[in-house]
C-alpha positions as CSV (number, residue, x, y, z in Angstrom):
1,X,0.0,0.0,0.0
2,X,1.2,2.9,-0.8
3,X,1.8,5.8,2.2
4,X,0.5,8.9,2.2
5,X,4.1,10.6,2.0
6,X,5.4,8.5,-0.9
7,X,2.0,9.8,-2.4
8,X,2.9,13.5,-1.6
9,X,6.5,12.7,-3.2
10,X,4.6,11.4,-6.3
11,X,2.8,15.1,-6.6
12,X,6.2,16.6,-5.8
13,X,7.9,14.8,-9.0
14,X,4.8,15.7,-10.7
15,X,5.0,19.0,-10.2
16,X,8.5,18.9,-11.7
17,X,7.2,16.9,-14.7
18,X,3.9,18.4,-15.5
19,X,4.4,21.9,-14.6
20,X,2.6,23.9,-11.3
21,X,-0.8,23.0,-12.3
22,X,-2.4,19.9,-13.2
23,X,-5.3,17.3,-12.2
24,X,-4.6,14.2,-9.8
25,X,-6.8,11.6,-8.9
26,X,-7.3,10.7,-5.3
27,X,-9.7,7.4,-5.7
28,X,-12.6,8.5,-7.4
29,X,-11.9,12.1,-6.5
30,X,-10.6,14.7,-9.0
31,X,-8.3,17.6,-7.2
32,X,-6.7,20.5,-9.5
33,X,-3.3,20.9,-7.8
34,X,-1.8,24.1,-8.0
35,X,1.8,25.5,-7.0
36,X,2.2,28.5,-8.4
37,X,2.9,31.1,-5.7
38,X,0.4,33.8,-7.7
39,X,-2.6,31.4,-7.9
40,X,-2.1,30.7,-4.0
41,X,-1.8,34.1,-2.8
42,X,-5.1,34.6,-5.1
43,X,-6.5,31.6,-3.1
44,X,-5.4,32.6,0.3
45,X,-6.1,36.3,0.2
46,X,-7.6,38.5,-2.5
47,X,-10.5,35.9,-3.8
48,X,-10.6,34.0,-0.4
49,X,-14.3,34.6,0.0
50,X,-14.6,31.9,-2.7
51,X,-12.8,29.0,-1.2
52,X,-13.3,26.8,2.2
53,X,-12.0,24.0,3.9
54,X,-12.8,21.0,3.0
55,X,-14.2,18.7,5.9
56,X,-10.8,16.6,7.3
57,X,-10.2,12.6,7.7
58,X,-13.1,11.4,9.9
59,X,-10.1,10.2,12.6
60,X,-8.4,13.5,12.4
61,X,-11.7,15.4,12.9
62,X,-12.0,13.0,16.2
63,X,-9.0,14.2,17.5
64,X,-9.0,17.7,15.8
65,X,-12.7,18.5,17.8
66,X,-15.0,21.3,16.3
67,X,-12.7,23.9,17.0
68,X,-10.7,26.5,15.2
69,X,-9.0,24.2,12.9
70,X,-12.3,23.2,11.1
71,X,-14.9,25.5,12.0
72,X,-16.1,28.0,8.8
73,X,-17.7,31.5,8.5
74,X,-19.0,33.4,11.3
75,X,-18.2,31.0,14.1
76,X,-14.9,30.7,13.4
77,X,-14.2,34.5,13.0
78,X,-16.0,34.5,16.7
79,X,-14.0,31.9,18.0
80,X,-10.8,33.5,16.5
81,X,-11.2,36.7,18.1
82,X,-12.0,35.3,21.6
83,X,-8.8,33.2,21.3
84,X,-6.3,35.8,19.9
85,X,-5.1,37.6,23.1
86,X,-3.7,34.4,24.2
87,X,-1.0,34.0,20.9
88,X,-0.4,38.1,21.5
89,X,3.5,38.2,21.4
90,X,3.3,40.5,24.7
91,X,1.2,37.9,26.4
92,X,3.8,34.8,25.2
93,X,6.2,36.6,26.3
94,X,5.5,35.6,30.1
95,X,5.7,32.2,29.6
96,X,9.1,32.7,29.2
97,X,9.9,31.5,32.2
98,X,7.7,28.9,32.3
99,X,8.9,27.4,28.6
100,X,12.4,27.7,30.2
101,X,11.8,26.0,33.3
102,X,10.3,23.4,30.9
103,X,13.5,22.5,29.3
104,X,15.6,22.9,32.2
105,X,13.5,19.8,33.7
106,X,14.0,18.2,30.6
107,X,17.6,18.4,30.7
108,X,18.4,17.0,34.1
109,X,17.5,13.4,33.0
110,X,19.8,14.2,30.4
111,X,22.8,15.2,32.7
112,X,22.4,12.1,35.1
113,X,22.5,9.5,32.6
114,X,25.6,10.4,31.0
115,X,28.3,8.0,31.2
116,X,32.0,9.1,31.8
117,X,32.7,10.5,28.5
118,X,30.1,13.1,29.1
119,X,27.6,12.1,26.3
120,X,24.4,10.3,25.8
121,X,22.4,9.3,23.4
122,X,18.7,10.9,23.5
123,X,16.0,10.1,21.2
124,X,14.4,13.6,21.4
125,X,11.1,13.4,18.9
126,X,10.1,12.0,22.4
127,X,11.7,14.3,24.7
128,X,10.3,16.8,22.4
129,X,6.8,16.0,22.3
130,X,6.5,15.2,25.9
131,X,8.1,19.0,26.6
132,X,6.2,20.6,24.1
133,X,2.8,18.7,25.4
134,X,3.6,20.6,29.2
135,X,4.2,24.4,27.3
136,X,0.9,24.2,25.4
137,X,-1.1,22.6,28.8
138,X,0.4,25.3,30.4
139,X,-1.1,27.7,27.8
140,X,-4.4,26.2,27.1
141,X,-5.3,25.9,31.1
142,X,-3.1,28.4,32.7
143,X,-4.0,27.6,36.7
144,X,-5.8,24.7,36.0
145,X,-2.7,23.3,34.3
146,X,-2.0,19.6,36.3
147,X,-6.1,18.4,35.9
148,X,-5.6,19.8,32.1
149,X,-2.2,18.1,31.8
150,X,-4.7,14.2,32.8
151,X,-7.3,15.3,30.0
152,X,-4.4,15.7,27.2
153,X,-2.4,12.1,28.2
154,X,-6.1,10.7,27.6
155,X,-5.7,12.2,24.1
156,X,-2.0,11.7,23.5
157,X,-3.7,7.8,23.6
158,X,-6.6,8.9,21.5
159,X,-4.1,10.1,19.0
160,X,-1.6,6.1,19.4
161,X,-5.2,4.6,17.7
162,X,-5.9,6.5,15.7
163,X,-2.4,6.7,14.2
164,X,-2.8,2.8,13.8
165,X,-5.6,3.2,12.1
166,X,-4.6,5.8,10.0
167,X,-1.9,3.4,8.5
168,X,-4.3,1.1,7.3
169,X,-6.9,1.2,4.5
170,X,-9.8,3.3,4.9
171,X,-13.0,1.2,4.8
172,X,-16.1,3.0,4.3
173,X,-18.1,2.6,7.7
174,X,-15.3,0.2,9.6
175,X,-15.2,3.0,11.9
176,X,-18.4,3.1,13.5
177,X,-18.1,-1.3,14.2
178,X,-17.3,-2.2,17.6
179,X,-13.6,-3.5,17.1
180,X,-11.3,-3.2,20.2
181,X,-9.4,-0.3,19.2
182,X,-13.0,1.7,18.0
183,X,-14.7,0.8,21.4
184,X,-11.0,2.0,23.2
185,X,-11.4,5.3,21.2
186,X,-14.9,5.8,22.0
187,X,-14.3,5.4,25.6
188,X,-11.2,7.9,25.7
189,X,-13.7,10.7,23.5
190,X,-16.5,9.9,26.2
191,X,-13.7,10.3,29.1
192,X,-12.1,13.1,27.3
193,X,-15.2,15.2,27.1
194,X,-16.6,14.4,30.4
195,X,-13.5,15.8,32.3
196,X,-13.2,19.0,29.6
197,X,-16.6,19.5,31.1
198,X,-16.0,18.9,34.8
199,X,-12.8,21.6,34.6
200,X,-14.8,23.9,33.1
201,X,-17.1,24.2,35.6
202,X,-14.6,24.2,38.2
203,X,-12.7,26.6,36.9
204,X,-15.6,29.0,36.2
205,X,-16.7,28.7,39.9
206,X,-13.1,29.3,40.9
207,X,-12.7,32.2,38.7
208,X,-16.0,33.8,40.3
209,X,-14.8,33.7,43.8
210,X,-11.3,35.0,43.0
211,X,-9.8,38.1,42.2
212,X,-8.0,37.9,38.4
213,X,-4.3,36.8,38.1
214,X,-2.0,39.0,36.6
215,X,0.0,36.1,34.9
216,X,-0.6,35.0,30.9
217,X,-3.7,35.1,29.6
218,X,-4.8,31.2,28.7
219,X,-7.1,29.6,26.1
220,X,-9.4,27.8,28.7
221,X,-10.0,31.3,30.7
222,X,-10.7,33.6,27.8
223,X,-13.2,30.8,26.3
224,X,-14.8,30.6,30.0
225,X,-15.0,34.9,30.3
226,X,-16.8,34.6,26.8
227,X,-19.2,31.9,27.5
228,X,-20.5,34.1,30.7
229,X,-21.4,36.8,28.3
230,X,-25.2,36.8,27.0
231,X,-23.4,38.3,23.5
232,X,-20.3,36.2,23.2
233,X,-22.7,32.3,22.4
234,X,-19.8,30.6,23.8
235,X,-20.7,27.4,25.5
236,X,-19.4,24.3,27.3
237,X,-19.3,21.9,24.0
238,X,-17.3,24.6,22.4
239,X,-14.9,25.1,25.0
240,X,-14.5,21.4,25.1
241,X,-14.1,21.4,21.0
242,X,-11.2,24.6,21.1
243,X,-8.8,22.8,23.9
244,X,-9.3,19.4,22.0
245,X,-8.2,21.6,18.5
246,X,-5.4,23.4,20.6
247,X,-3.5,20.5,21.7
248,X,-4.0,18.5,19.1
249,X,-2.7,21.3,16.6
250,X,-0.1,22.6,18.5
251,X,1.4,19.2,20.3
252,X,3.2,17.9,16.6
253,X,3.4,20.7,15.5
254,X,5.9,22.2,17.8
255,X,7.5,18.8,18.6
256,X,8.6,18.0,15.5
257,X,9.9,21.8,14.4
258,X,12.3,21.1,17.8
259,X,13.2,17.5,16.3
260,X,13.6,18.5,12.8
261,X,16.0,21.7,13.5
262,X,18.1,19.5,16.3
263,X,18.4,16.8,13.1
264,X,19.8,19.5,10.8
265,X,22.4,20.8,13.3
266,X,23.4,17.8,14.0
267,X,24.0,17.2,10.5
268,X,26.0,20.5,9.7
269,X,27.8,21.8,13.0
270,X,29.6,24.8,10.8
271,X,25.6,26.2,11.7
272,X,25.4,24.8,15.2
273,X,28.9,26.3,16.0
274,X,27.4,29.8,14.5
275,X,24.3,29.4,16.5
276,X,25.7,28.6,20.1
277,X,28.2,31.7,19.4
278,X,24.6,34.0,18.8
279,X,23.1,32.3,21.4
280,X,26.3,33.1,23.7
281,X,27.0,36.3,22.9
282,X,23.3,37.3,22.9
283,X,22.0,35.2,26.8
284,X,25.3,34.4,28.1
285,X,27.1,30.7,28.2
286,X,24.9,29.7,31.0
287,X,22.1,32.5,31.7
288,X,18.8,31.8,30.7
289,X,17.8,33.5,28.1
290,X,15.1,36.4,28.5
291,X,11.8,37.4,26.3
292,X,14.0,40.5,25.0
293,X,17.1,37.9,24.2
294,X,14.8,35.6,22.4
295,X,13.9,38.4,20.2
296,X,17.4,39.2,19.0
297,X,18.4,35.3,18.1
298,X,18.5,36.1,14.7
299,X,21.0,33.1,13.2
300,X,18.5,30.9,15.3
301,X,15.3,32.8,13.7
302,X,16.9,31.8,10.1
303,X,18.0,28.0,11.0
304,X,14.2,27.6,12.3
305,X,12.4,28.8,9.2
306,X,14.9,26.9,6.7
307,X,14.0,23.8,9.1
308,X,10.6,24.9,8.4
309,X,10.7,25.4,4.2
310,X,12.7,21.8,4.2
311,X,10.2,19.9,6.5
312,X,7.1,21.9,7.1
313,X,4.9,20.1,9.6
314,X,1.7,20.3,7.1
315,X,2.9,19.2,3.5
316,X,-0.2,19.8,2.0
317,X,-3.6,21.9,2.3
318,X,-6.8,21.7,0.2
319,X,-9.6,24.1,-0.3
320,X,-12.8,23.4,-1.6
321,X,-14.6,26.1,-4.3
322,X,-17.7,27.4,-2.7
323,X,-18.5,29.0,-6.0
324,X,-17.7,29.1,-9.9
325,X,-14.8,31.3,-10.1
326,X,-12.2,32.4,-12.5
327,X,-8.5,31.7,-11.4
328,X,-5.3,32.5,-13.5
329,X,-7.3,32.3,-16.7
330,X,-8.6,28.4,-16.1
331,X,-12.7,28.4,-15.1
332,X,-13.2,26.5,-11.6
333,X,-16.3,25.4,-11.5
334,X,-18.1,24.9,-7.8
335,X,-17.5,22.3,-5.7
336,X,-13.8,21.9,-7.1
337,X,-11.0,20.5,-4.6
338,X,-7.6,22.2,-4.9
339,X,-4.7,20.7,-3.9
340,X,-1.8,22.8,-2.9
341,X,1.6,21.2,-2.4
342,X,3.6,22.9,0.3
343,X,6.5,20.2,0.2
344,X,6.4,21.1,-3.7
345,X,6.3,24.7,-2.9
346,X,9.1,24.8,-0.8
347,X,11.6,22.7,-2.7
348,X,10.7,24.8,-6.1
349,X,14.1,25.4,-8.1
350,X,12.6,27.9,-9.8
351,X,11.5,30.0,-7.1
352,X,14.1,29.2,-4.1
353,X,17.1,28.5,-6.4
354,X,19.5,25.6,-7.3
355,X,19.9,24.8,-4.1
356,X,16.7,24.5,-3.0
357,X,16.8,20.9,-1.6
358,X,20.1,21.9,0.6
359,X,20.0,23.0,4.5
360,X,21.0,27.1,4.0
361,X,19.5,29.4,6.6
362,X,21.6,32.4,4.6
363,X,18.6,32.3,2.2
364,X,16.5,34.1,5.4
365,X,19.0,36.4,6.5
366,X,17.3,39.5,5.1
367,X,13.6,38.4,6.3
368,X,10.8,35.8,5.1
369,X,9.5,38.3,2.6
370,X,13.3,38.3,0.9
371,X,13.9,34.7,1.0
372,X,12.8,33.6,-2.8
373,X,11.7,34.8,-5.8
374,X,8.3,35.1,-4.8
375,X,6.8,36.3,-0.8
376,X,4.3,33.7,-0.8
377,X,6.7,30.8,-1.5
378,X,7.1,30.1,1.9
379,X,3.8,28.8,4.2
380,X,5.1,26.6,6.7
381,X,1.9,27.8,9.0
382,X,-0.7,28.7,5.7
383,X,-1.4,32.1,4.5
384,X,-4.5,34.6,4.6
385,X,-6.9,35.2,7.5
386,X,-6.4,31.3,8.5
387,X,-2.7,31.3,9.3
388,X,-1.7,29.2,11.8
389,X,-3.0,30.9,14.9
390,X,-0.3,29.3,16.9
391,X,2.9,29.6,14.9
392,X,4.2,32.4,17.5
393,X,4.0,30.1,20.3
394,X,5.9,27.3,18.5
395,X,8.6,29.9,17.1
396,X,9.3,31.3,20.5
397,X,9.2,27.9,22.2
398,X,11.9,26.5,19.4
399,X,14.1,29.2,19.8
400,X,13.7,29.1,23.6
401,X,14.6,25.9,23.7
402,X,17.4,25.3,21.5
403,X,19.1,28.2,22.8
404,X,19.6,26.5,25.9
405,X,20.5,23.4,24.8
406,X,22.9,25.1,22.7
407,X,24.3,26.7,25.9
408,X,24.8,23.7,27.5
409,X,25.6,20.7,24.6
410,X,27.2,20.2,21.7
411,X,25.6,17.5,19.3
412,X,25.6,14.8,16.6
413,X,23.5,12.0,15.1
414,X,23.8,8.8,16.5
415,X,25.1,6.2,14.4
416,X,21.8,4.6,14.3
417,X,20.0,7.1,12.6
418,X,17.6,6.5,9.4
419,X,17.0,9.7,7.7
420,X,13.4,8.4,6.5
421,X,10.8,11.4,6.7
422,X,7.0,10.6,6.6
423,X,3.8,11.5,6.9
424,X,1.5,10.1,9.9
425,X,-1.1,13.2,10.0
426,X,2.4,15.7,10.2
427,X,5.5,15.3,8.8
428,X,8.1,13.3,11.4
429,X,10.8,10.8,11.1
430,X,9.9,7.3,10.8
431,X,12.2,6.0,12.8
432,X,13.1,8.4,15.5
433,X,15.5,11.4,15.6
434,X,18.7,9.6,18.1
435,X,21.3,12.3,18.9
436,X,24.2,12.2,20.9
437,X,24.2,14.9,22.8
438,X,28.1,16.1,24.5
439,X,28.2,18.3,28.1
440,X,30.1,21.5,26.8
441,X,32.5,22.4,29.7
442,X,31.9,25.5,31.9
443,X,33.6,28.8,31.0
């Protein structure tokens, strides 16, 4: 059977054969794939009143919930607004210390398992996704962050199913028959939702005999302060919907930026070595690193986005047209899916140069908007009003991060490592990211 990344790989080579825009079939359904960079932005932005989401994989839309990631119209420009403040870069910025306190508890294991040569092997995609899965509980619940850190290791097993399942043919109806691993799923949804519920209510009692915190704002709170307006139509169910959306969005995401970026510095230390001297000269050899000091890591800020253009976490999107529409001369008639290749996008000769399939974070060292032929050639988070609400969080928790490993370690890949990228929902490493990790000495 064939996997959804070789599949993706296919389009890519088409793309290079058949030119930016052509038909693929996808069983019996027809999708007009596009990749030019003019035709996107068109898609994205000036004409996007005439395109939607389409409705996702029945076993991601379990995990996904009803929230920002697949609501439409009205609701989800509600939803969006009540949410923002939370991704505000001044409110991010005071979880600083949190993030960091994060990864400092991450790195102790580290320290007391090395042997005598000062080195150990990690396999950080999990380290990663286990640290990443504390910042973003931290975010979505703020106060209520242990009882909402329970709910999300119920859907960190909701997500182990469905992955299973999501390797396997998709038979029309086998999900609603009551196999072991469907009944198991249903049970962690019911369980899922039925503590959601009972923390909401807690929290909105708590938050009515208390006087308001002065630390970040989170997800869970805001949603709660609009659902006790009479204006705002917030209630419990879509609450429940955003924090399932949130971590589910946000937990790979994140993770697998961290693994991806430690997997390329590892592979070329000339950029490692440039990065720990930023990060040194910038926050110090040891001193952790500060919301102003994140903001001026700017070798880091280009190594992260060419991470991002090489292995961007979505590979693809699709829109649906909600309308017959005109677009770069060919007519789209309604209902049409199109099929826009990010993977393609990114790799595009054409557009990012001969060297487009090599590791060079010079390309982004005068901004994004400089960094090809074209400003809309690079969409690791999607483009127009339905950007990746998130992407903030994850850049300032991947530089935060990184920096102080940097600080502390220098690294390589273990000699065990398969470079073998695929596609399980996101874009991750098949078979783990292992990385020798060496304690730098003390100045």
């Amino acid at each position: 059977m064939i996997t959804q990344f070789e599949l993706h790989i296919y389009i890519y080579i088409l793309v290079l054969i058949a030119g930016t825009t052509f038909l693929v079939w996808f069983g019996p359904t027809v999708r007009l794939t596009l990749s030019d960079p003019d035709l996107i932005q068109e898609i994205f932005t000036s004409k996007s009143e005439f395109y939607e989401k389409i409705e996702a994989h029945p076993l991601v839309k379990q995990l996904e919930g009803d929230g920002l990631l697949s609501l439409k119209g009205e609701k989800w420009a509600h939803h969006r607004k009540i949410i923002t403040p939370t991704f505000h870069m001044e409110n991010l910025k005071l979880l600083v210390p949190v993030v960091a306190k994060s990864v400092m508890d991450m790195l102790e294991p580290w320290y007391s398992t090395m042997s005598d040569s000062d080195e150990v092997e990690i396999e950080v995609s999990e380290w990663f996704q286990t640290l990443t899965e504390e910042v973003i509980t931290r975010t979505a619940f703020g106060s209520s962050y242990e009882d909402g850190k329970a709910i999300f290791r119920l859907q960190a097993q909701q997500m182990v199913l469905a992955a299973v399942a999501f390797q396997r043919v998709l038979i029309p109806g086998y999900r609603f028959f009551p196999t072991k691993r469907n009944v198991n799923s249903w049970r962690l949804d019911r369980e899922i939702s039925k503590s959601l519920m009972k923390l909401i209510e807690r929290r909105r009692e708590n938050s009515s005999n208390k006087t308001r915190h002065h630390g970040p704002k989170d997800l869970l709170g805001l949603m709660i302060q609009a659902s006790n307006s009479s204006s705002d139509h917030v209630t419990v169910h879509d609450i429940v919907e955003e924090c399932k959306s949130f971590f589910f969005a946000g937990k790979q995401t994140t993770s697998n930026l961290l693994t991806w970026t430690t997997v390329l510095l590892a592979m070329h230390p000339q950029w490692q070595v440039q990065a720990r001297e930023e990060v040194s000269r910038v926050c110090g050899s040891r001193g952790i690193p500060t919301k102003d000091d994140v903001a001026k890591l700017k070798t880091l800020s280009m190594i992260l986005n060419e991470s991002l253009r090489l292995y961007p976490p979505t590979i693809a999107t699709i829109r649906r047209s909600k309308a017959d529409v005109e677009l770069g001369g060919y007519k789209i008639p309604r209902g049409t899916e199109l099929l826009i290749p990010i993977l393609a996008l990114h790799h595009d000769q054409s557009i990012w140069g001969h060297d487009a399939n090599e590791f060079n974070p010079r390309r982004f060292s005068n901004g994004v908007a400089r960094a090809a032929k074209h400003h809309v050639a690079f969409i690791p988070f999607g483009l127009g009003a339905r950007t990746c609400i998130g992407q903030n969080l994850a850049i300032l928790q991947a530089k935060l991060t990184l920096a102080i490993i940097l600080q502390r370690f220098s690294f390589r890949l273990a000699t065990s490592y398969q470079h073998a990228p695929t596609v399980l929902m996101l874009l991750y490493p098949q078979f783990g990211a292992p990385v020798i990790f060496q304690r730098l000495s003390s100045p």
